[in-house]
N, C-alpha and C positions, 0 to 999 in steps of 0.2 A: 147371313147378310144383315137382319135387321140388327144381330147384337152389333154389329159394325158398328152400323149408324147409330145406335144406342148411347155405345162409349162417346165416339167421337161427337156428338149431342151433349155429353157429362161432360167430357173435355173442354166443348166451347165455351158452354157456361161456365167452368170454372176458371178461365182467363180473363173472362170476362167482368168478372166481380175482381180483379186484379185492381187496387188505384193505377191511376194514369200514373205513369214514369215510374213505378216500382216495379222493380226484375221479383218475379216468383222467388220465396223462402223453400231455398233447402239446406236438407237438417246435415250439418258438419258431424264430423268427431266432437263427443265432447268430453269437457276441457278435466285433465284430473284434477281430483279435489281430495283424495285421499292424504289424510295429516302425514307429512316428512318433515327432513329435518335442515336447516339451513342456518347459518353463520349471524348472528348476532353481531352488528360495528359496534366495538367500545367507542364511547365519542369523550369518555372521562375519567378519571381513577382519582377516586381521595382517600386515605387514611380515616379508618373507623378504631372506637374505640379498643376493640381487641387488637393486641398489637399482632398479633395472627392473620388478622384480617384486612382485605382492604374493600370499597365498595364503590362498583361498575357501575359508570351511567351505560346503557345501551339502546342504538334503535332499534326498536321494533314496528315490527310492520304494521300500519293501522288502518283506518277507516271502515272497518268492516269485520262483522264477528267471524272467525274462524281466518284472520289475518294472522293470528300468532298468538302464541298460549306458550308456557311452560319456558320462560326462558333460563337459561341455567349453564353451569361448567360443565364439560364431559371434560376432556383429555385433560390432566395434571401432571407433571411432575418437576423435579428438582435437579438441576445439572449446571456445574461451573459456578455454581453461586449463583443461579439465577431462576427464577419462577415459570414457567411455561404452564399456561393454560389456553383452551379454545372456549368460545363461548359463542351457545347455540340455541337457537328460538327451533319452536314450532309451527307449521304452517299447512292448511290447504288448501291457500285462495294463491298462493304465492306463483302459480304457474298462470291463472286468471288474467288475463290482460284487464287493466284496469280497474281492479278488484281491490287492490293494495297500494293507492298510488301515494300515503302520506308515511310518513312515519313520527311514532310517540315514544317520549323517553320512558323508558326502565330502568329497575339497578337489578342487579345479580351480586351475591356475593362470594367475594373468593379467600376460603380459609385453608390457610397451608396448616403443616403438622406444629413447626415450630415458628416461632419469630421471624416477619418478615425482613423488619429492618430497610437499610438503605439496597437491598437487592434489586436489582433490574428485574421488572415483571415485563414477561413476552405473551401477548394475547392476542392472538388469531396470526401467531408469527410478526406483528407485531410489537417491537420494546418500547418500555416505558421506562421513566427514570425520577427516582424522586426527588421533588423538590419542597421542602417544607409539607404541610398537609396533606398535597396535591400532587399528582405524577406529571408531567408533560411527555407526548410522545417523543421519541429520540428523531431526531434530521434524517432523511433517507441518503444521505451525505455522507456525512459524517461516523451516523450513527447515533451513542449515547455519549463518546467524546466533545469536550466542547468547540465550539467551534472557532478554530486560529483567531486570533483576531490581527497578525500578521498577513496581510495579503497576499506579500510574495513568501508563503509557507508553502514549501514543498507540495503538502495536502491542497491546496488551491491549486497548484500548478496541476495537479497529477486530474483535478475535477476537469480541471479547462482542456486535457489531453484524451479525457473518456467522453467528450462533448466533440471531438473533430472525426471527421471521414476518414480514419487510420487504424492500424494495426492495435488489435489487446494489447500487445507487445510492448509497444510505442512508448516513448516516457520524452518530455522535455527537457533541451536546455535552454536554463534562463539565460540568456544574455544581457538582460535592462531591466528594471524592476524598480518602480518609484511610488508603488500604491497604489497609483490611475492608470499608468501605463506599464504594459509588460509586452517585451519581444525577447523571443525562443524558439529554437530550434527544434522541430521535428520528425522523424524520418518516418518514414509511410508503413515501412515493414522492418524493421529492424532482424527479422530471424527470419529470412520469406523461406526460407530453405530447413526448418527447422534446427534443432542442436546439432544435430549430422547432415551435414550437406546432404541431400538425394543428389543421384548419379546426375548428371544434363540440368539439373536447376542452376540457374542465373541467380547468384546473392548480391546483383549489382542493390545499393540502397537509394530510393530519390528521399532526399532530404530536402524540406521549404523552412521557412525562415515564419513565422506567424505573429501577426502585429494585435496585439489587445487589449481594450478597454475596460476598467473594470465597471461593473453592470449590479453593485449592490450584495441584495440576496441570493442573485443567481450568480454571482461570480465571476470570473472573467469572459465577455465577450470578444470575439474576433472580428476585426476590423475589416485585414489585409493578409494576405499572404504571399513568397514571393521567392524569386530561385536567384535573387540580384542582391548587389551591395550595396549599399548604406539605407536611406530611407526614401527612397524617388518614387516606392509603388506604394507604399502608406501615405504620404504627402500627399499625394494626388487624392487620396479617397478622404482624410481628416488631413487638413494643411496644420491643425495643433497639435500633431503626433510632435512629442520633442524632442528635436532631432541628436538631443546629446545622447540619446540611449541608441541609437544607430547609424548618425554619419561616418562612424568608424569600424563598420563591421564589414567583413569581405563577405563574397558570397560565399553562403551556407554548403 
């Protein structure tokens, strides 16, 4: 009985020395700190003097020693004409909440066997493409192709068609196309049934009619959409839709 009251005597005093509004510390997991390995962001690629060579701005992780050490290339190789490299720091604060919260540039360098030339370099499956001195990264678009500078190019059409509520499938037809405006057909599922009809599938197709602005760097936006003839359901939402590219179209 007295150790009872003993503890629970050790007990009260020790809540008691607690600051007012502070909950007791108890001890978590803690946190690993064992050095691994983790991905290095190129943020830049320029041409160095060996023509073998080229030299990687990269973040690395900073504020704190044991943010990052050893930054460098592991994977290399050579395929289609093109460079593939990853590029990888070291770290064992990186799991640390708060431990790493800035990042400071590095360079890393990357030496192929032979001459790199105008080769597409891909780094951390990312490409790059040269330009004079300096690489720029290629368009997540596009790619390293340039980019149309025709609006109503197929390529623009096929972006505006991988941005709507429809089928992989799916491809548009232009019907209007004057640079600012563009209306085009379609259809929601075009193979809803696959190459071989399945037994009982319905390959009925709903095909709309799509009204769109162009919107710049990101390409065509959509306005309007509609299952009707000429321009009465885009007029209503942009009255400057111009109506020469659909007062004569039936419905879709």
């Amino acid at each position: 009985m007295r150790r009872l009251v003993t503890a629970l005597l050790c007990l009260a005093a020790l809540v008691s020395c607690a600051r007012p509004g502070e909950a007791p510390v108890r001890a978590g997991p803690a946190a690993d700190t064992r050095w691994a390995t983790y991905q290095a962001d190129v943020t830049a690629v320029r041409v160095s003097a060996d023509p073998r060579s080229l030299v990687l701005t990269v973040a690395l992780l900073g504020d704190a020693d044991g943010c990052s050490r050893n930054p460098r290339i592991t994977y290399f190789t050579e395929e289609n004409n093109r460079v593939y490299a990853n590029v990888v720091q070291d770290s064992r604060l990186s799991e640390v909440v708060g431990a790493c919260p800035t990042h400071t540039p590095g360079e890393v360098t990357l030496t192929a066997p032979g001459q790199i030339a105008d080769r597409i370099v891909v780094l951390n499956q990312e490409p790059w493409k040269r330009n004079g001195a300096e690489y720029h990264r290629c368009d997540p678009t596009f790619g390293c192709d340039p980019m149309p500078t025709d609006r109503c190019d197929p390529a623009w059409v096929s972006v505006a068609v991988r941005g709507m509520d429809v089928s992989r499938h799916s491809t548009g037809s232009v019907e209007g196309c004057d640079g600012t405006w563009l209306v085009m057909t379609v259809p929601f599922d075009p193979v809803p049934c696959g190459a071989e009809a399945r037994p009982g599938c319905d390959a009925s197709v709903n095909v709309r009619r799509y009204f769109l602005r162009w919107a710049g760097q990101g390409g065509w936006a959509t306005i309007a959409n509609s299952t009707k003839a000429g321009c009465g359901d885009v007029r209503a939402t942009e009255p400057t839709f111009p109506s020469r590219l659909c007062a004569d179209l039936p419905r879709p």
